[in-house]
Residue, then its C-alpha position, 0 to 999 in steps of 0.5 A: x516500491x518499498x512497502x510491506x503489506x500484511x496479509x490475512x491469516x483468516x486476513x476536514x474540510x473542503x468546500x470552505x474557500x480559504x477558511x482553516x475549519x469549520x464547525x462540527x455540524x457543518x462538516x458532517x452536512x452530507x451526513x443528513x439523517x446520520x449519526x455516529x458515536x464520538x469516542x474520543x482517543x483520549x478516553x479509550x485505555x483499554x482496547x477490549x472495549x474497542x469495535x475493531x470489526x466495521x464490517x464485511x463486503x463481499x472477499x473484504x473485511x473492513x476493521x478500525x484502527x485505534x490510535x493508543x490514548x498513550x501515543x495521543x496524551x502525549x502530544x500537546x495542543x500544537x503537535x495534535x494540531x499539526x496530525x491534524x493539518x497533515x491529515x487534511x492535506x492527505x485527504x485534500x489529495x484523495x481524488x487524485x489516486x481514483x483518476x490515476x487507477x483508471x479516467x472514469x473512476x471519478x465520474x462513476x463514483x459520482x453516478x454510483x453515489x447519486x443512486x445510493x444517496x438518493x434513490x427511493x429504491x432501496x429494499x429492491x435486489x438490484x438496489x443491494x446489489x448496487x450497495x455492494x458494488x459501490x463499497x467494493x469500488x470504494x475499497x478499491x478507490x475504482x472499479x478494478x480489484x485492488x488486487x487481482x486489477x481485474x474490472x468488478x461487473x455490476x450485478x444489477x442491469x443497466x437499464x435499472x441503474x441509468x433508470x435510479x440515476x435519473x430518478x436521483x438527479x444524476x448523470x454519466x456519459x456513455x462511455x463510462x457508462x460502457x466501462x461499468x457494463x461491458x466485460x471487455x472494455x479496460x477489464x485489467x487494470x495493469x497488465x504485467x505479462x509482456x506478451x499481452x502488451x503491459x499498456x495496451x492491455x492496462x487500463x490504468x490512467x498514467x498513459x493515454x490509451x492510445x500510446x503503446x509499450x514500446x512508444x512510451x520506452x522509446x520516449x523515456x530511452x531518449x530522455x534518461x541521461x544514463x551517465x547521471x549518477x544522480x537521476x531523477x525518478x522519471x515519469x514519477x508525477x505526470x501522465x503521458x497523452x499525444x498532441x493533435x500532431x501526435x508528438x508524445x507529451x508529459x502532462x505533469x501533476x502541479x498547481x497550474x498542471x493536472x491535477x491542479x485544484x486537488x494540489x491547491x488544497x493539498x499545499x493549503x493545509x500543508x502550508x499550515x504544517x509548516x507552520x507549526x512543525x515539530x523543528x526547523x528541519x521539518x519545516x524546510x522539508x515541507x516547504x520543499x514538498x511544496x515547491x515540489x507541488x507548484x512546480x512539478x519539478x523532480x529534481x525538488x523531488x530528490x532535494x525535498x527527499x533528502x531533506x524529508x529522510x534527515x527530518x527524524x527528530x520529533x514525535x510526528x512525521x509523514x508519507x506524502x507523494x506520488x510514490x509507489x509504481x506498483x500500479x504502472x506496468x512500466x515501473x515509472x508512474x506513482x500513486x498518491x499517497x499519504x500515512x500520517x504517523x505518531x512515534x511509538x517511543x517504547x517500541x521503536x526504542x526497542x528496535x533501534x538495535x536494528x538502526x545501530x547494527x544494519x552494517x553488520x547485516x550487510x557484512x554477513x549478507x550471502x551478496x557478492x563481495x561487488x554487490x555489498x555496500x560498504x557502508x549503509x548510511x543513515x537508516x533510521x527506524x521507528x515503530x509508529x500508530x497511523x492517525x490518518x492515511x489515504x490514496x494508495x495507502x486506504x483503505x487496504x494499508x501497509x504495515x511497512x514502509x521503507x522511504x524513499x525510492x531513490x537508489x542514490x538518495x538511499x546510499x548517500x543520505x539513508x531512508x526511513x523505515x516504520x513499521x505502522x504498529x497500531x496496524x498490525x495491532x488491529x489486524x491481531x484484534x480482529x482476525x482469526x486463528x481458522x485459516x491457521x489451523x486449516x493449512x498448518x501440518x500439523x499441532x506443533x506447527x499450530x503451536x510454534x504460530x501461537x506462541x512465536x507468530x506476532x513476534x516472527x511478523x513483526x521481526x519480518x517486517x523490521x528486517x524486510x524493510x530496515x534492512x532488506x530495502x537499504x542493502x545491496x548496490x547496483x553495479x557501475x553503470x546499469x541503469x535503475x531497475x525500472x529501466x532494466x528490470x521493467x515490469x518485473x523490478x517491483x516484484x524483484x525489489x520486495x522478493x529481494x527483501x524478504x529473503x533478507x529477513x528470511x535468511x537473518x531470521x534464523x540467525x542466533x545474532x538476532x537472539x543475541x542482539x535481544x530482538x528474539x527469544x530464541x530462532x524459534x521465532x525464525x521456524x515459525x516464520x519459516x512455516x508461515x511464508x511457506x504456508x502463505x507462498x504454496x497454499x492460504x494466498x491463492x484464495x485471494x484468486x478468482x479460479x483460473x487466473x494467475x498471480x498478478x500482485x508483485x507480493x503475491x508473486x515474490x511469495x510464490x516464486x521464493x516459495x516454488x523455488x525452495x520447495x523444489x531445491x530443497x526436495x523432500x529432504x528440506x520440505x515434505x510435501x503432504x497429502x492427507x485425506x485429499x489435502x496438501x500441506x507442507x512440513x519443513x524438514x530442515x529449517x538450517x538448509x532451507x535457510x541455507x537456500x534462501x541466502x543461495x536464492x537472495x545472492x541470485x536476486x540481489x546480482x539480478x538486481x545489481x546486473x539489472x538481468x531482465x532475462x533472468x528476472x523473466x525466467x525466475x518470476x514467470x518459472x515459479x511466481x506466476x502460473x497456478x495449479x489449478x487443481x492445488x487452487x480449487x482445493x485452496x478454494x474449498x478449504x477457504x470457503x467453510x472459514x467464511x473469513x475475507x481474503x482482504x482487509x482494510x480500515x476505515x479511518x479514525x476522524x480527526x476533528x479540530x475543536x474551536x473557540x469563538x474566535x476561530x483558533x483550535x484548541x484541540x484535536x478529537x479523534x472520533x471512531x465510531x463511523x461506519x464506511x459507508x458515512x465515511x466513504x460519502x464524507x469524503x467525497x463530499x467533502x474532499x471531492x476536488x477533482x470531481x466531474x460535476x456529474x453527482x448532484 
């Protein structure tokens, strides 16, 4: 739930038993007639000469992500080696998110890379249109926009493409077959309006399609213990499905369970971090994640968590779990997900003044007296440089990540926030100023973006997840507020957050405090979010539908709802020459209606509102104009710029001496995302259904 995600201005070894590695040449088999170039992380000092653009597919810019040669020379032999176990474990789990997101995920990739590895019709206009489907649905790890979870429709027929499956020597059942074709069949992957039904019109594999809303609230209302004031995340790692009696059951995911053959090798290179972990800490953690994987236990969830969250010495650290509920309707279920992360030193010590000082944010909060705590524990935050990531997390990535989710685990031992820097570094390399100059009033505006923007998005982020994430508490007695929030508790959660660091941001205390140059740095940010919050992110927007992503909605609602307290006193709107844009009369009383709407969210949240939360994110977060839209969407289409990113990720590989032992770790750039993507399935391919040949 506590993940920040960027968002455009413009935008080893599987398959070989219980061996550790293999050679080179072997572990690029699949790649048969591909080559790549091998640039090595240490030689890259300076990054001007780096391809940060891959390429582009359809709305999606695929870039690269470097990790500095200053972060990786500083790691000796053990420590590059243990990135790189926990970088295999990551991938080792790949498979799963694709079953999570929707059941026929798998078996069509299968079918889809059959036909584009194999077929000898590769000029045709069917066999291109199959290009860009494929790395569409690699992008989204399934069939369903990552966004707008709405099903991608093949433009190509199906008799042509069950013609090149059988030319390519492969095979797929009806029924997924059916699931490509037909614009009907499971065309949304959540639904999140509770009137259509949040499962029965979600196509997302955490419930058997036959189990309804109000029978799977019904069996967790029975299960949850309410008076426990230490509850396990329900539902977090398994799948509900009916027995042959009808009886609902959890299908939990664990070594034995489903998922099994994937967790098997996710344990296998973790058993092999452990080993050679940066301290004894790191070491029980991870032992604890493991046990987590065998036993499918939540409560050695919670211990591994607690362990995981004190674990903050070191120079390496992990995300890896089932974690995020963004993609259950219900709020229960986690995707799979995995960042491996090397600690920017310079830069996290240059923000730990935020570590030392979240007390002071609590205290001067515009919360309810009743709903601050009285002491913030253990928040530790650190800057860091991703060197491998997966599931959820790839290829469309964070920027932040504030963990872990537990409310109670978060107020008695504290969490970890990063903010992934060479991310948001790679994103600065490879967009654009267009969209900018597009929707931005006037020069001034343009002007305070240049010269403040990195700075007030990276202050965001920092505030949104150090602070935001680890304030507020829940009065005694309400529930979690996936329990009473539902399907709007993710929504709520990142809003709440971003008004944290909306109100602060203005705030002569981060000047004195050495983390702004001046509140300007605030203003620009001001722009920015209102900008994004009315106008840039609705191109990300088929025509005519509604806002479905729980960003996308938080960024409305708190932007509509602003735009109206205010008024023109506070914000102007505009139009010029058949254009809108938006001009900020007065940032002191826009931030005055931000801290007047973050006290109202943090008491829906600490009261566990649903009636309010309804009327907040369905009043201002979800319906469009559909004229404002379309005139987003022409304005957008001149720019030629996509609406999403993501990365293909930097291959790590282990060099080994005769006798079998790594002597070091390369990192290696220069593969595209299609040898990617072909690389991975072959390779960390552990659930597949046996259909690609």
């Amino acid at each position: 739930m506590f993940k920040s995600f960027f968002y455009l201005s413009l935008a080893a070894l599987v398959g070989m038993g219980c061996s550790e590695v293999s050679t080179k040449s072997d572990a690029y088999s699949i790649l048969k007639t591909k080559e790549y170039s091998s640039i090595k992380g240490a030689e890259i000092q300076d990054p001007t000469d780096f391809e940060w653009k891959a390429e582009t597919v359809a709305d999606l810019g695929l870039y690269r992500y470097q990790i500095p040669a200053s972060s990786w020379n500083n790691l000796d032999v053990q420590k590059r080696t243990y990135v790189y176990y926990l970088g295999q474990a990551g991938l080792a789990g790949r498979d799963m998110m694709w079953d999570q997101n929707y059941r026929h995920n798998l078996e069509i990739r299968e079918a889809l890379e059959a036909v584009y590895t194999n077929s000898s019709d590769k000029s045709s206009e069917a066999f291109i249109a199959l290009q860009e489907y494929t790395k569409r649905v690699w992008f989204s790890n399934g069939i369903h926009h990552h966004y707008s979870m709405m099903k991608f429709m093949p433009e190509f027929t199906r008799t042509w493409f069950e013609e090149a499956l059988q030319e390519s020597k492969g095979t797929i059942s009806e029924e997924a077959l059916q699931a490509m074709f037909d614009s009907e069949m499971d065309s949304k992957k959540v639904e999140l309006d509770p009137k259509k039904g949040l499962l029965e019109n979600s196509a997302v594999n955490f419930y058997a399609p036959d189990i309804s809303t109000a029978e799977a609230e019904a069996f967790y209302a029975e299960m949850i213990d309410r008076s426990d004031k230490r509850p396990i995340e329900y539902g977090l790692n398994s799948r509900l499905y009916k027995d042959t009696a009808g009886t609902i059951k959890e299908d939990v995911y664990k070594i034995g369970g489903l998922y099994g053959p994937a967790l098997e090798r996710v344990v296998f290179w973790l058993a092999k971090a452990e080993k050679i972990a940066e301290t004894p800490r790191k070491a029980t953690a991870l032992r604890k994640l493991m046990e987590y994987y065998k036993t499918g236990d939540l409560k050695i969830w919670d211990d591994y968590n607690i362990q995981w969250a004190a674990a903050v010495e070191g120079d390496v650290d992990y995300i890896n779990g089932f974690i995020e509920v963004y993609n259950d309707p219900l709020g229960y279920r986690g995707s799979y997900e995995t960042v491996v992360e090397i600690n920017d030193v310079d830069a996290s010590g240059r923000m730990k003044v935020l570590m030392d000082n979240v007390q002071w944010f609590e205290d001067n909060s515009p919360f309810l007296p009743e709903h601050k705590k009285d002491k913030v524990v253990g928040v530790s935050y650190k800057v860091v440089n991703v060197a491998s990531e997966s599931g959820d997390a790839s290829p469309s990535t964070p920027i932040g990540v504030n963990l872990p989710n537990s409310n109670w685990i978060r107020a008695q031992y504290g969490s970890k926030s990063v903010s992934l820097g060479n991310i948001v570094y790679a994103y600065s390399k490879a967009g654009g100023s267009g969209m900018l100059k597009e929707f931005s009033n006037d020069k001034e505006e343009i002007a305070l973006a240049e010269k403040y923007g990195d700075t007030a998005g990276k202050m965001h982020t920092a505030l949104h997840e150090v602070v935001g994430h680890a304030s507020g508490k829940l009065e005694e007695g309400v529930g979690t507020p996936k329990e009473t929030l539902k399907s709007y508790a993710s929504t709520i959660e990142e809003g709440r957050a971003d008004l944290v660091a909306l109100y602060f941001m203005l705030d002569n205390k981060l000047v004195d405090y050495g983390l702004m140059e001046s509140t300007d740095v605030g203003r620009a940010e001001y722009d920015s979010y209102i900008r994004n919050g009315m106008l840039a992110q609705l191109r990300r927007l088929e025509k005519g539908a509604d806002i479905e992503e729980a960003h996308m909605r938080n960024r409305a609602w708190i932007a509509h709802w602003v735009v109206e307290k205010g008024g023109s006193e506070v914000i102007e709107k505009i139009e010029r020459e058949g254009n809108i844009f938006y001009d900020i009369k007065n940032y002191e009383k826009l931030q005055g209606l931000f801290g007047e709407l973050l006290q109202k969210v943090q008491t829906i949240k600490s009261q566990g509102d649903y009636a309010a939360a309804e009327d907040l994110v369905e009043g201002y977060g979800v319906k469009v104009n559909q004229d404002v839209h379309q005139q987003v969407l022409d304005r957008s289409s001149k720019l030629k710029s996509p609406a999403y990113g993501g990365f293909v990720n930097p291959i790590l590989e282990a060099v080994i001496d005769k006798e079998g032992n790594i002597t070091d770790v390369e990192v290696n750039y220069g593969m595209t995302f299609e040898e990617q993507m072909l690389l991975y399935s072959d390779k960390y391919g552990h659930l597949r259904t046996g259909v690609r040949k």
